[in-house]
C-alpha positions as CSV (number, residue, x, y, z in Angstrom):
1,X,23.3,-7.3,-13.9
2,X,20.6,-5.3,-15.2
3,X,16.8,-6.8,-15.1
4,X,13.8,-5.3,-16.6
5,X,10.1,-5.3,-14.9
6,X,6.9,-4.9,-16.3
7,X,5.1,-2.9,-14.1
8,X,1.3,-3.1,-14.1
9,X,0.0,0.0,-12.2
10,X,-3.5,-0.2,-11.1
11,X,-4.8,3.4,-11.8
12,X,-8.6,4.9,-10.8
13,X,-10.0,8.0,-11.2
14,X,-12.8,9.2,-9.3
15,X,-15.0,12.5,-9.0
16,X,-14.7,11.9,-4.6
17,X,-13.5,15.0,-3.1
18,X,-9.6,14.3,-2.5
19,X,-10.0,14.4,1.5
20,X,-13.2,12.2,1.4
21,X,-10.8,8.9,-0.9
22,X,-7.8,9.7,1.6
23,X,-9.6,9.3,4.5
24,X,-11.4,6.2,3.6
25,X,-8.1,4.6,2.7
26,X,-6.7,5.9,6.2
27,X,-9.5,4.8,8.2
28,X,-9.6,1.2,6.5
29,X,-5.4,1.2,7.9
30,X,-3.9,0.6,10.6
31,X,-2.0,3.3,12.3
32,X,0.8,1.8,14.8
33,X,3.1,4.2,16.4
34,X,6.1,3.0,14.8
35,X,9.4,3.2,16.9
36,X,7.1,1.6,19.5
37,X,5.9,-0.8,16.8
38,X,9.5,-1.4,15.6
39,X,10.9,-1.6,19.0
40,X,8.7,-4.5,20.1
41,X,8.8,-6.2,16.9
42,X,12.7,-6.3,17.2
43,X,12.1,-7.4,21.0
44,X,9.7,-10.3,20.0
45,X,11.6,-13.6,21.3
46,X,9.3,-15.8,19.0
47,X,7.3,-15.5,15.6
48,X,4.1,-15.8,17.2
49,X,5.0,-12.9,19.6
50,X,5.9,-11.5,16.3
51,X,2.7,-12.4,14.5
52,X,0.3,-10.9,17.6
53,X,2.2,-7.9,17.6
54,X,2.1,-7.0,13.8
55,X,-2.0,-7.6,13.9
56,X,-2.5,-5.3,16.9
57,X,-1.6,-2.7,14.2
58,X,-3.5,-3.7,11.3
59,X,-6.3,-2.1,10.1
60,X,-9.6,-3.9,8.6
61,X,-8.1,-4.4,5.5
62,X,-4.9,-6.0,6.9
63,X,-2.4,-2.9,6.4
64,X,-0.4,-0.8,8.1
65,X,0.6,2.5,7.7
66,X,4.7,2.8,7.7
67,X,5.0,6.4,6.5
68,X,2.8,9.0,4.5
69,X,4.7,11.5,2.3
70,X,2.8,14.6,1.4
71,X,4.5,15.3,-1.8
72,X,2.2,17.9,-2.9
73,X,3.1,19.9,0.0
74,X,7.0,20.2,-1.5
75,X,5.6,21.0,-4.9
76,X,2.8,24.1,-3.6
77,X,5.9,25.1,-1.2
78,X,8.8,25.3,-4.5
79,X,5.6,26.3,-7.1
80,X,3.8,28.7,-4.1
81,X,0.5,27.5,-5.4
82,X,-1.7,25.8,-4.1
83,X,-2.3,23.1,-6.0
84,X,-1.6,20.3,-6.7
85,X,-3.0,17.9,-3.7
86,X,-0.5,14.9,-3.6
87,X,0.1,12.1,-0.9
88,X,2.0,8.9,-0.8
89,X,1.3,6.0,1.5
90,X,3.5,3.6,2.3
91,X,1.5,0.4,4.0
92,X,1.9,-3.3,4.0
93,X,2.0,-5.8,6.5
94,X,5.2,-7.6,7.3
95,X,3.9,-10.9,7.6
96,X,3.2,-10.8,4.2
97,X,5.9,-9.7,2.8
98,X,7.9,-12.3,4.6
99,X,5.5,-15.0,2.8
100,X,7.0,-13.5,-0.3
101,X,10.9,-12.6,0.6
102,X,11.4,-16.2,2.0
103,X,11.0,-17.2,-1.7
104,X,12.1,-14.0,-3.8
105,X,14.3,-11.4,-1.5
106,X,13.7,-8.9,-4.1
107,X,9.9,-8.7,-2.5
108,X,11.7,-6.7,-0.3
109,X,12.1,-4.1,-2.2
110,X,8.5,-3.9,-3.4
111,X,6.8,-4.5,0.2
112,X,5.8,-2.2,1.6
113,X,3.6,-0.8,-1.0
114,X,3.4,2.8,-1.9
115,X,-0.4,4.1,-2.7
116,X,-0.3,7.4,-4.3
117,X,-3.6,9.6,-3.7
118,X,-3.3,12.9,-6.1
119,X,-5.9,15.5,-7.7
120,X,-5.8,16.0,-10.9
121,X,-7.9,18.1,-13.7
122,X,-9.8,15.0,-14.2
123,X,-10.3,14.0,-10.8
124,X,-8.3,12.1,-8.1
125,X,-6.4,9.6,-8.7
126,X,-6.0,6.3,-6.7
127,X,-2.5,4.2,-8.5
128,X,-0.7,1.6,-7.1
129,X,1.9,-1.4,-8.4
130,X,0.2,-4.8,-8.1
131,X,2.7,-6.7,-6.5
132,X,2.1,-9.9,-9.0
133,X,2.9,-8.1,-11.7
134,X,6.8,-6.6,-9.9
135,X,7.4,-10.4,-8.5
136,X,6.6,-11.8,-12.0
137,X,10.0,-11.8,-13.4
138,X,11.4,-13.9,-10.6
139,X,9.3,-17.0,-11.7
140,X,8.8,-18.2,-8.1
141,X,5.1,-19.9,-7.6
142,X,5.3,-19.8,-4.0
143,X,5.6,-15.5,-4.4
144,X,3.5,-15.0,-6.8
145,X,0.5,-17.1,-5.1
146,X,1.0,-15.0,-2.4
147,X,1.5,-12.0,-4.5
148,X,-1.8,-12.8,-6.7
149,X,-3.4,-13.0,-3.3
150,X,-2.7,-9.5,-2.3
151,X,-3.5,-7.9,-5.7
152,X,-6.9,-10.0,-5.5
153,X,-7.7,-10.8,-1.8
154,X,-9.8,-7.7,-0.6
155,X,-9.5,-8.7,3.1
156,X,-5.7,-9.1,2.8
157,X,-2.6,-7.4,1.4
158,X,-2.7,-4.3,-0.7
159,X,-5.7,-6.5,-2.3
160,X,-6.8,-4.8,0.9
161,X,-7.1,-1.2,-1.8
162,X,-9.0,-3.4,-3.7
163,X,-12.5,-2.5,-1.2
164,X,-11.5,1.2,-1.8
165,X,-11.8,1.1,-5.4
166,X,-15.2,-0.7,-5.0
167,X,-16.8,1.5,-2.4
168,X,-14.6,4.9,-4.3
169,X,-16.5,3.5,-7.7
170,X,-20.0,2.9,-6.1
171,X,-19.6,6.4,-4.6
172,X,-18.4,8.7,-7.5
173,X,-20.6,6.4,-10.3
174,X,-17.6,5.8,-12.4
């Protein structure tokens, strides 16, 4: 079976020097090391283990960083240019996707989130999926409260971004 999604990519554009956005979104992250991170999550006899574990690596917005792919660095390598500036994040925080794959196991392929951070003519670009808008077509409430929480919830979730588009807006005036 085949299933289409509506996507609804959240897409800004600011004037902020491309270092300046991606280290704001870094520093507002958690940063785990990650086979240590995996290593006592998989060792964790109980869910509340579990649970203290996973917030010793979030960051103030309640994300982790998984992985960071600087794509940009393939293209200036195969184009030898130096342009263009690309980098994709991949953060979440498990205990929120869980909320969401308990009800919908396709969450789990949208959670983690990927955050891609890339200068363009017009500026840099800050785009991301909301997450209510991928777990829409399964028609669960229970996912998609939790899902509509994320995409709105600045203290939680990839809501979390959410405080980077506010302080990237203030900053750059658009």
């Amino acid at each position: 079976m085949i299933a289409k999604v509506e996507v609804e990519r959240f897409n800004l554009i600011s004037s902020r020097p491309f270092d300046k956005i991606l280290a704001a979104i870094k520093a507002a992250i958690g940063h785990p090391d990650m086979i240590r991170f995996a290593t006592r999550t998989a060792a964790a006899p109980t869910f509340p283990e579990f649970e203290n574990i996973v917030r010793e690596g979030l960051g103030k917005t309640g994300l982790m960083l998984f992985m960071e792919l600087d794509h940009g660095a393939v293209i200036r390598k195969a184009t030898d240019r130096d342009k263009p500036r690309m980098v994709r994040l991949i953060l979440g925080n498990p205990l929120i996707m869980q909320q969401m794959a308990r009800h919908v196991s396709d969450a789990g392929s949208y959670a983690p989130v990927t955050v891609l951070v890339d200068q363009r003519s017009d500026g840099v670009h800050i785009s991301y999926d909301r997450m209510a808008s991928l777990l829409a077509p399964y028609r669960n409430s229970e996912a998609l409260t939790v899902a509509r929480d994320l995409d709105r919830d600045p203290s939680v979730g990839s809501g979390g971004l959410n405080q980077h588009r506010c302080s990237v807006e203030t900053r750059s005036g658009k």
